[in-house]
C-alpha positions as CSV (number, residue, x, y, z in Angstrom):
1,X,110.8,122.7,96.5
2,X,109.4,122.7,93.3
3,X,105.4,123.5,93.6
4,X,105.3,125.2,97.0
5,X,108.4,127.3,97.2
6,X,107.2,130.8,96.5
7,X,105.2,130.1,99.2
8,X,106.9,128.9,101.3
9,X,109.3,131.4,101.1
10,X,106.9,134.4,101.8
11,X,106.0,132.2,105.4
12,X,109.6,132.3,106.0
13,X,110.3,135.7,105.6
14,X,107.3,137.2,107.2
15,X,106.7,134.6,110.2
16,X,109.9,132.6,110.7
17,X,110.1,134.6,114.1
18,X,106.9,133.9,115.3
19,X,106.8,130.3,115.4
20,X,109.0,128.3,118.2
21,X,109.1,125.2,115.7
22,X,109.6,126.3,112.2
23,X,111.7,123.5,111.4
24,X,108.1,121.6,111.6
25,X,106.9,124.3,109.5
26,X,109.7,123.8,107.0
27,X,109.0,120.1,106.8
28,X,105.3,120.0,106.4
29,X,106.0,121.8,103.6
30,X,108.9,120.2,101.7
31,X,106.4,116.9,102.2
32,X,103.5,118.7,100.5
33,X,105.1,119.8,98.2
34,X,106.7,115.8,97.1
35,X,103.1,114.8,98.0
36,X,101.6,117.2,95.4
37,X,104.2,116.0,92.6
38,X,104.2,112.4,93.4
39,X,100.2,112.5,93.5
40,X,100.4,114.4,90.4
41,X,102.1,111.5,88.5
42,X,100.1,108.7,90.5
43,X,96.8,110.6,89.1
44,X,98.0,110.9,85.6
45,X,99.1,107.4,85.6
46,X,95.7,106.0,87.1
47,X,93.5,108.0,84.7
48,X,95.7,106.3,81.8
49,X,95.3,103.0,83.3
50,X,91.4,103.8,83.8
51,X,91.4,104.9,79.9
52,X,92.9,101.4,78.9
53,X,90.9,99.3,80.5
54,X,87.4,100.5,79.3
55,X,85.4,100.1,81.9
56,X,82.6,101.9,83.7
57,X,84.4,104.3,86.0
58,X,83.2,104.0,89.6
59,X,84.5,107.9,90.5
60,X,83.0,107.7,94.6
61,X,85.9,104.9,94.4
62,X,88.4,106.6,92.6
63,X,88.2,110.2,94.5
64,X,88.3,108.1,97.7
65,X,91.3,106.1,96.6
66,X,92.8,109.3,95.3
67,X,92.3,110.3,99.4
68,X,94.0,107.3,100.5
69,X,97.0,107.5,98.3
70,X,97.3,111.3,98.5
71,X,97.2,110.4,102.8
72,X,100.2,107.7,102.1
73,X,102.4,109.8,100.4
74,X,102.0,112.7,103.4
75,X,102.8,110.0,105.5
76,X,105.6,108.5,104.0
77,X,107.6,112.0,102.9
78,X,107.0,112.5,106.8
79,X,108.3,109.8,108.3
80,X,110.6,108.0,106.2
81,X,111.5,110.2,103.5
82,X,112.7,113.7,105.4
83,X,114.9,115.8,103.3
84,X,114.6,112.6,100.3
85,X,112.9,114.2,97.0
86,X,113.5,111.1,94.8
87,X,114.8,107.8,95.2
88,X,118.1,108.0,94.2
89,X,119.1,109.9,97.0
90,X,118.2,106.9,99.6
91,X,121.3,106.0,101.1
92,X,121.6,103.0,103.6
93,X,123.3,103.1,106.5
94,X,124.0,98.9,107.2
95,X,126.1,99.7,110.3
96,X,124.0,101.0,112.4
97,X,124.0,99.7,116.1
98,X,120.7,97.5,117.4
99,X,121.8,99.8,120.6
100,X,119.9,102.8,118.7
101,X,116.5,101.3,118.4
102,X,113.9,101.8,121.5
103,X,112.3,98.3,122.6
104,X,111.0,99.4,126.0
105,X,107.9,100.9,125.9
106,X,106.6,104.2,126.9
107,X,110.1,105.5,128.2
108,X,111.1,108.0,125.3
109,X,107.2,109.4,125.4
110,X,108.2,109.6,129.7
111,X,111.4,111.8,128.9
112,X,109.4,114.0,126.5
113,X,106.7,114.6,128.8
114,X,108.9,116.0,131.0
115,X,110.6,117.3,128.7
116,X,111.2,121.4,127.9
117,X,108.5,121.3,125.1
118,X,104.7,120.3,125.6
119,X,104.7,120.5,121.4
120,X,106.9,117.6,121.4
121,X,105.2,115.4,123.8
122,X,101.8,116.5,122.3
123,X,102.5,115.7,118.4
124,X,104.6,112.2,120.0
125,X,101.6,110.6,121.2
126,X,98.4,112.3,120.0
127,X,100.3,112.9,116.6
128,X,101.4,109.4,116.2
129,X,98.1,108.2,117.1
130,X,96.2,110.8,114.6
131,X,97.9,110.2,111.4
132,X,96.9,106.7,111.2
133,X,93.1,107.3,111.7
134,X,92.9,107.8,108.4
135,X,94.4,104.6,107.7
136,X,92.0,102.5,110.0
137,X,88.8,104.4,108.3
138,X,89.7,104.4,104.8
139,X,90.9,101.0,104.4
140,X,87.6,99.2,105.4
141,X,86.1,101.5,102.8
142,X,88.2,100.9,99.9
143,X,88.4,97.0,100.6
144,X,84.7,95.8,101.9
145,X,86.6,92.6,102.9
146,X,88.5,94.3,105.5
147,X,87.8,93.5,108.9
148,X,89.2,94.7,112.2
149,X,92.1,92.0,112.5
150,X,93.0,92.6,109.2
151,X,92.9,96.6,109.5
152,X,94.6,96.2,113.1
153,X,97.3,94.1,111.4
154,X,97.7,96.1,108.2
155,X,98.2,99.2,110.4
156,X,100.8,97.5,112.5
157,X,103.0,96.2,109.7
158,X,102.7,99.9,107.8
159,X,104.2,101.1,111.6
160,X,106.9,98.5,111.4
161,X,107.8,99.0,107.8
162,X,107.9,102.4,108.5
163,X,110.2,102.2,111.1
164,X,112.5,100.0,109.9
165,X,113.2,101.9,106.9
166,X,113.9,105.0,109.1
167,X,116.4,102.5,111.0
168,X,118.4,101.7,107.8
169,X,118.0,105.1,106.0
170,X,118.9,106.9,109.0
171,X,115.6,109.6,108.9
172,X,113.9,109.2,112.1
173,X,113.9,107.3,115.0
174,X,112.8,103.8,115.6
175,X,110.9,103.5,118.7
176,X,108.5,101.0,119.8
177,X,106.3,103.9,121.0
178,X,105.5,104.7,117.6
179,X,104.5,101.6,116.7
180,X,102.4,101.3,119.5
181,X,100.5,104.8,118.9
182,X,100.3,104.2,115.2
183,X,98.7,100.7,115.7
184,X,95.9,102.6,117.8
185,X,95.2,105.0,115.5
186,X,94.4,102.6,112.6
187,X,91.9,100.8,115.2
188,X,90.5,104.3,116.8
189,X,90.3,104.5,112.6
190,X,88.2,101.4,112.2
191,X,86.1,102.1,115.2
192,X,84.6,104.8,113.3
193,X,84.2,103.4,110.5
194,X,82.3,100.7,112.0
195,X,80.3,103.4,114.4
196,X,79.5,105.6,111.5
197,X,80.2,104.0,107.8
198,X,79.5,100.2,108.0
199,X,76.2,100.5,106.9
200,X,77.1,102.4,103.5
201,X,79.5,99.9,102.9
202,X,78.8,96.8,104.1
203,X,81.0,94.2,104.6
C-alpha cells in the first residue's frame, strides 16, 4: 500500500482478532488505497484538460463525475483487480476450462445460503446488488440522454465485462449470479433516480 498503510497497519495490529473476515478488511483497503492514487492522477489529469480547453467550468458536473469515476475505480480494484496495483502485473490465464464458469442460475447463491457463513451469503446477493446502485443513479445524471433501457443495458454489459476479465485474469469468479444481481442494482439505481432526481435533471 502506498497511501493507507500506516493505517492499515494500526487496524491489523489492534483488531485483526476481532473480526471473523479480515481478509475483507485487508481488501477494502488495498482497493482504497489504488482507488485514492488512481483518482489522484485521473483528477490531476481532468483539471489539466479543464485548463486547456477554456471553457466555463460547470463544477456540480465535475464533483459528480469525480463521484462516478472515484465509484468505478472502487469497483473495478474490487472485482477485477484483487492483489493487481498496476497493469503490468495482469497476467492472462488463456487455458482456463469453460467447466469453471457458473451458467445456472441461483445455485452458487443456494450453496452459500446454506452455507457456514451468513456474511458470505449476505455481501453475495445484497452486496452484488448494492454496488451497482450507484451506477443505475449516477449515470442518468451525468448523461440526460440516458434512459432506463440504456442504463439497464449499460449496467449489464459493465457485469459482463467485469466478469469476463475475472475469467481470463483469474481474480474472481465468474458466475451468472453476479451478473444477474448487478444488473438489478443499476435498475433499483435508476428507479430512484427517476422517483427522486428526474425532475432536476430532466431528460
Amino acid at each position: 500500500m502506498y497511501l493507507l498503510g500506516p493505517i492499515y497497519q494500526y487496524v491489523d495490529a489492534n483488531y485483526r482478532n476481532s473480526f471473523n473476515h479480515f481478509p475483507l478488511i485487508r481488501l477494502i483497503f488495498y482497493s482504497l488505497d489504488k482507488t485514492i492514487l488512481y483518482f489522484l492522477a485521473f483528477a490531476l489529469l481532468r483539471l489539466i484538460y479543464l485548463k486547456f480547453k477554456k471553457q466555463r467550468i460547470n463544477w456540480r458536473h465535475e464533483v459528480l463525475l469525480g463521484v462516478f469515476v472515484f465509484y468505478l475505480l472502487l469497483l473495478l480494484a474490487l472485482t477485477v483487480f484483487r492483489g493487481i496495483y498496476f497493469p503490468w502485473q495482469i497476467k492472462i490465464y488463456w487455458q482456463r476450462p469453460v467447466s469453471d464458469i457458473n451458467l445456472t442460475p441461483f445455485v452458487e447463491t443456494w450453496k452459500l445460503q446454506n452455507g457456514l457463513s451468513i456474511l458470505d451469503f449476505v455481501y453475495n446477493l445484497y452486496g452484488n446488488i448494492a454496488w451497482f446502485v450507484p451506477f443505475g443513479l449516477l449515470l442518468p445524471v451525468l448523461r440526460q440522454k440516458q434512459g432506463f433501457f440504456m442504463t439497464f443495458f449499460s449496467g449489464a454489459a459493465l457485469s459482463f465485462m467485469i466478469e469476463t476479465v475475472q475469467f481470463f485474469i483469474g481474480t474472481g469468479v465468474t458466475d451468472i449470479d453476479d451478473l444477474i444481481f448487478n444488473t438489478t442494482g443499476a435498475v433499483l439505481g435508476y428507479l430512484i433516480f427517476w422517483l427522486f432526481f428526474r425532475k432536476r435533471y430532466p431528460r
